[in-house]
Every structure is written in C-alpha cells, then in structure tokens.
SEMI-469479 format. One record per residue (C-alpha): chain; x negated, y, z negated. Coordinates in pm, 1 decimal, padded with zeros to 6 digits. Layout:
! residues N
REC  ch         x         y         z
REC   A         X         Y         Z
...
***
This chain:
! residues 195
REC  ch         x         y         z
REC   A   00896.8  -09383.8   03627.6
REC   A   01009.4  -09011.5   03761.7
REC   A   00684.4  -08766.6   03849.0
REC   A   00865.5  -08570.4   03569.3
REC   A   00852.4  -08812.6   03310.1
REC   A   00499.2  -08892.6   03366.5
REC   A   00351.8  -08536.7   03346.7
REC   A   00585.0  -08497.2   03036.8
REC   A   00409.9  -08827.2   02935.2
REC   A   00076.9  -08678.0   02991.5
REC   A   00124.2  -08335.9   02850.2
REC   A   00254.7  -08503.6   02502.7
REC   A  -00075.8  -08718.5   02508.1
REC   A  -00308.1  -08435.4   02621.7
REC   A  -00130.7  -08262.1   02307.9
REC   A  -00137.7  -08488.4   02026.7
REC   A  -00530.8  -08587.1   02125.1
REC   A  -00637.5  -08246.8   02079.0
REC   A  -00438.4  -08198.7   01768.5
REC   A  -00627.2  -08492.5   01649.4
REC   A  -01000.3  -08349.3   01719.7
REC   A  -00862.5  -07990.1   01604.1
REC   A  -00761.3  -08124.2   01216.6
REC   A  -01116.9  -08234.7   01105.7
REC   A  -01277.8  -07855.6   01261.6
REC   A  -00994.4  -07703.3   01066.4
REC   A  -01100.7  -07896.5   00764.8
REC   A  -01436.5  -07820.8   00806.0
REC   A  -01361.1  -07440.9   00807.7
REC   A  -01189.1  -07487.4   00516.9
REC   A  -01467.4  -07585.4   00304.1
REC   A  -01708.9  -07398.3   00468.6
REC   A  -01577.9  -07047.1   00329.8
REC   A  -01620.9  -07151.3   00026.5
REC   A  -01953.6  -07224.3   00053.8
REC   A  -02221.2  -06976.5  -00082.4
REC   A  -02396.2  -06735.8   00093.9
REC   A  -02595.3  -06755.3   00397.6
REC   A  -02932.7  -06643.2   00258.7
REC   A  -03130.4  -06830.3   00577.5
REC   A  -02933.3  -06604.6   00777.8
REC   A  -03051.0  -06299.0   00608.8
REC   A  -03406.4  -06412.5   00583.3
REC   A  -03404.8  -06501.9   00938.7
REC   A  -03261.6  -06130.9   01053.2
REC   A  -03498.6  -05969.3   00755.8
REC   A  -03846.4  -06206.3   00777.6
REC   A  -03757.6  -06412.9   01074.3
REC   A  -03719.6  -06685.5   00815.3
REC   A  -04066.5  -06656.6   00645.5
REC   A  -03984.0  -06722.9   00258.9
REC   A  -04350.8  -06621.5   00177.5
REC   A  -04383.4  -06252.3   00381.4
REC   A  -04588.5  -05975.5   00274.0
REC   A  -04686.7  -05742.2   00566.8
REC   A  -04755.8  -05460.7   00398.3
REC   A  -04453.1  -05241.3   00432.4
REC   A  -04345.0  -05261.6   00088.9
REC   A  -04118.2  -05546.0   00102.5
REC   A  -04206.8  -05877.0  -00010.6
REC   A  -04054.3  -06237.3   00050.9
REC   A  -03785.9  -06363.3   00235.6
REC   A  -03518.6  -06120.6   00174.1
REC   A  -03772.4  -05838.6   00166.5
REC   A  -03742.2  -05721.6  -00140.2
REC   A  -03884.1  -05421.8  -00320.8
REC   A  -04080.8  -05498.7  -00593.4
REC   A  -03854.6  -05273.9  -00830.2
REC   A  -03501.6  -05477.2  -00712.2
REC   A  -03712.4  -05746.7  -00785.2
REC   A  -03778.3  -05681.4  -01105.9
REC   A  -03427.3  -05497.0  -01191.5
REC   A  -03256.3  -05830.5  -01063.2
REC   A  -03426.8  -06079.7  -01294.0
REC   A  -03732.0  -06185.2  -01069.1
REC   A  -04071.2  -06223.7  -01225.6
REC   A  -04401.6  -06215.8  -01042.3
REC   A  -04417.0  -06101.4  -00695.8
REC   A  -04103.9  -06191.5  -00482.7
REC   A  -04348.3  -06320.4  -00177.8
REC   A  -04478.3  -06525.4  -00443.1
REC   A  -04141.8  -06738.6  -00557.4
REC   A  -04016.7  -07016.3  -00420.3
REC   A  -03685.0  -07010.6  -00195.1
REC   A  -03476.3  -07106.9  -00489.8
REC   A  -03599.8  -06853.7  -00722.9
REC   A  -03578.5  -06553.1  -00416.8
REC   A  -03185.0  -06668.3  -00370.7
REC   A  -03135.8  -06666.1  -00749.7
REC   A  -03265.4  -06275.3  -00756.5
REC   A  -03059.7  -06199.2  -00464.9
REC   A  -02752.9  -06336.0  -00579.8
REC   A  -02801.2  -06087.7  -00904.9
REC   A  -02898.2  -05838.1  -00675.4
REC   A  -02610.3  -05899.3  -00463.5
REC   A  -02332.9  -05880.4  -00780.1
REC   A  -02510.4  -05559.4  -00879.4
REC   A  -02542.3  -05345.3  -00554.8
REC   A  -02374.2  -05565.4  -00297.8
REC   A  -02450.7  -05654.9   00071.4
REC   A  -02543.0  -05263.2   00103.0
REC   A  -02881.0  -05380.4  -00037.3
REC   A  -02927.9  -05559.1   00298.6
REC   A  -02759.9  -05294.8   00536.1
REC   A  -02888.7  -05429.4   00841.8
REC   A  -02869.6  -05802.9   00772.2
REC   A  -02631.4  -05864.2   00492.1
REC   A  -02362.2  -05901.7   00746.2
REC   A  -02485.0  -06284.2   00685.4
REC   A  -02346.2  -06294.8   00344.3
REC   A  -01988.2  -06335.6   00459.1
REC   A  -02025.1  -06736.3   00517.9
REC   A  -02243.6  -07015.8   00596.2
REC   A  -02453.7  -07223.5   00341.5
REC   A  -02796.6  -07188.4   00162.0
REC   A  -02915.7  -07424.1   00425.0
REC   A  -02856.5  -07329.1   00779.5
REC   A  -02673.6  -07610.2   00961.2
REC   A  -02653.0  -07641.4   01337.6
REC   A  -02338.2  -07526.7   01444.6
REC   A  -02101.6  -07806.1   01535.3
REC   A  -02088.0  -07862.3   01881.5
REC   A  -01771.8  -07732.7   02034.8
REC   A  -01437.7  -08018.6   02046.0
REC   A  -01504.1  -08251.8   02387.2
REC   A  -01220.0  -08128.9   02653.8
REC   A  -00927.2  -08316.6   02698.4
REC   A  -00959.4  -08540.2   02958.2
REC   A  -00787.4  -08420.7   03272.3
REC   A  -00444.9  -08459.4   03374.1
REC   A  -00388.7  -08555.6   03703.2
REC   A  -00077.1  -08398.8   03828.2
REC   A   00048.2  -08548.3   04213.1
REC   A  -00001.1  -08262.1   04496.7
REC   A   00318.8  -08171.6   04672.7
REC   A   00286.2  -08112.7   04980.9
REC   A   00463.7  -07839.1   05143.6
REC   A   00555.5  -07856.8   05535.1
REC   A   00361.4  -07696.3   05765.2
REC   A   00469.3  -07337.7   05839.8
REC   A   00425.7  -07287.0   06237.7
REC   A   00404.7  -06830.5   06325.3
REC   A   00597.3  -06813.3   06600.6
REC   A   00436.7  -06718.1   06959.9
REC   A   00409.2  -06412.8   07013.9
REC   A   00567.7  -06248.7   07340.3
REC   A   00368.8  -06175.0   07627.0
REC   A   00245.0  -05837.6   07691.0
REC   A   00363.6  -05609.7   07979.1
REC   A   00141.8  -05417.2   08159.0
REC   A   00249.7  -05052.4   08178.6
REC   A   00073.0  -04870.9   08481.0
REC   A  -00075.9  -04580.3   08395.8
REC   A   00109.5  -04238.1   08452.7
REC   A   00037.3  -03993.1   08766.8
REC   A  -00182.7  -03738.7   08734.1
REC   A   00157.2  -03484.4   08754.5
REC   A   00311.6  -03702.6   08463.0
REC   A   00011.8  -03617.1   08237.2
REC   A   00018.7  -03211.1   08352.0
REC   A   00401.4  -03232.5   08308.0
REC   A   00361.4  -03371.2   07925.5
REC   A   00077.3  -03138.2   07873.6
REC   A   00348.3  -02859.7   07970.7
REC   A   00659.3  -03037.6   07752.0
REC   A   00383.8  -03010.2   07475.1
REC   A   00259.1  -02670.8   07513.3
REC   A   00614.1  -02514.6   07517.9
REC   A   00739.5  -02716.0   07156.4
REC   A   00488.2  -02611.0   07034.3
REC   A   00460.7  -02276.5   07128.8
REC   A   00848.9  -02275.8   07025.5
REC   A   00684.3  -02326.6   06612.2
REC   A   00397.4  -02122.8   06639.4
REC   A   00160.1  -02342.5   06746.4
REC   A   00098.1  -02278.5   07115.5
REC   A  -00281.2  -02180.0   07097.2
REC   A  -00361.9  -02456.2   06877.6
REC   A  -00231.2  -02746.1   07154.7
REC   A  -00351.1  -02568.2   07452.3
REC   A  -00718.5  -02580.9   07288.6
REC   A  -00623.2  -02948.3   07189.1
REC   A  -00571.6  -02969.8   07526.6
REC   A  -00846.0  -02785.5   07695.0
REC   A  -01086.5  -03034.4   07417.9
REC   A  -00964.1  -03340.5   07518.9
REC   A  -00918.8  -03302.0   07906.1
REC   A  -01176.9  -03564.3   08018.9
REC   A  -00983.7  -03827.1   07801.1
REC   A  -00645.4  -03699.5   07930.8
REC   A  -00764.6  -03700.1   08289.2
REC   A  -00889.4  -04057.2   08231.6
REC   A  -00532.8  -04199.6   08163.7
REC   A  -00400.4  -04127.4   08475.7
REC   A  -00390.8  -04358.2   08797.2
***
C-alpha cells in the first residue's frame, strides 16, 4: 500500500471517529437550551450559592431578593426563609415581569444551563495520533568558502595621498572643512593603517 493511500486511510479514520464523539455533544447541546434557567448560577454569582442568606443588606435568599419583589412576585414569608423551589418559583414570576434586568450583574446566567448545576462535560478525548512517515531530505553541504588574501597595508604616502584625493572632492561640493576636521579627528587611526 502507497504512503499516499495510507495517510488518506488515516485521515478518513481520524475523520469519521471524531464525527462519531462530536454527534452525542451536539445532541446534548440540543437539549440543553431548552432547559430552564440556570438559577444555581445566579445564586452562586449573587449568594455564592447560599439558598438561606440574610446579611443584612436588604436582600434576602438565594437570589437576593428585596422583600417588596418578593412580595410583588407571588412569594410569601421572607424569601431567606423559602425553600429553593419556592425562591425559583418567585424568580421565574419575577423574571416574566421585569426580566434578567432584575439581576443586572448576575442574570447573565439565565441564558442556559439547568435548575441543577451539572459538571460540565469533560471536553471530547483527542483523536489518536496519526503517524505520518518522515521524509528525509538530502543533506545540503555550504560550499567552502575561498581563502582570504592578505592585503599589506598601504605606505604612509598612500594614506597622505588619499587624505589629499579626499580633501579636494570634497572641497569640489562644499565640503572641504568638514573632511579636513574628519581628518585632523581621526589621524591616530589613519596613521595606524599604514606599514
């Protein structure tokens, strides 16, 4: 069998098995949105889950409820005071009447989930590699690289005549100060090149 047919092979496998672990998630999802809403979630963000809160600040139970939304959505009693079932009934009310806006902050948790948080599925298992064979290109070899020659170093009357060549070009343009003080600057390292 070809190297070609095999990772075509492979490829068709690696594609069907993950089609088949994708269908029941996408099922899942399915029935999840139409699931009711995710009051744990908004206890959790508004109580930190404690059905039977009452610190003091004026909201009670829960979903932290005021006492008059309590009372305006059905609820008897005090809302600290009723059981989980009885706090989602008087939020759903309150929820048809003023709408997630009664939560502001957490009612971003009415959107999906269920009445009783479930751990999230864990995520689908990778497909299992697919071992595709290395080619192996040739060895590319740089080629040598030529030998240096050593230049000897110019006379001390090759530097001053340069120095001169330069001076005049550029005095020529309007420069002619400018390399002479180059010059003048830089004479220890100019002297230095000669022999």
């Amino acid at each position: 069998m070809t190297t070609r047919k095999m990772t075509t092979r492979a490829l068709g496998w690696v594609a069907a098995t993950g089609a088949l672990v994708a269908v029941p998630f996408g099922l899942a999802t399915g029935t999840a949105s139409a699931a009711s809403h995710n009051w744990d979630g908004v206890a959790q963000c508004e109580s930190g889950g404690n059905w039977g809160t009452n610190t003091g600040n004026g909201y009670y139970g829960g979903l932290q409820f005021s006492q008059s939304t309590w009372t305006a959505n059905g609820g008897s009693g005090s809302p600290h005071g009723a059981s989980k079932a009885e706090q989602i009934r008087v939020a759903e009310n309150t929820l048809a009447s003023q709408g997630p806006g009664a939560w502001p902050v957490c009612g971003q948790y009415l959107t999906t989930g269920t009445e009783d948080v479930a751990p999230e599925p864990a995520p689908a298992p990778a497909p299992a590699p697919v071992e595709v064979p290395a080619v192996i290109a040739p060895a590319v070899v740089a080629p040598a690289l030529p030998a240096l020659e050593t230049i000897p170093a110019p006379a001390a009357d090759e530097v001053k005549k340069a120095s001169d060549a330069a001076v005049a070009l550029a005095s020529q343009h309007g420069f002619g100060d400018q390399i002479q003080q180059l010059i003048a600057n830089n004479g220890v390292a100019l002297a230095s090149l000669t022999r």
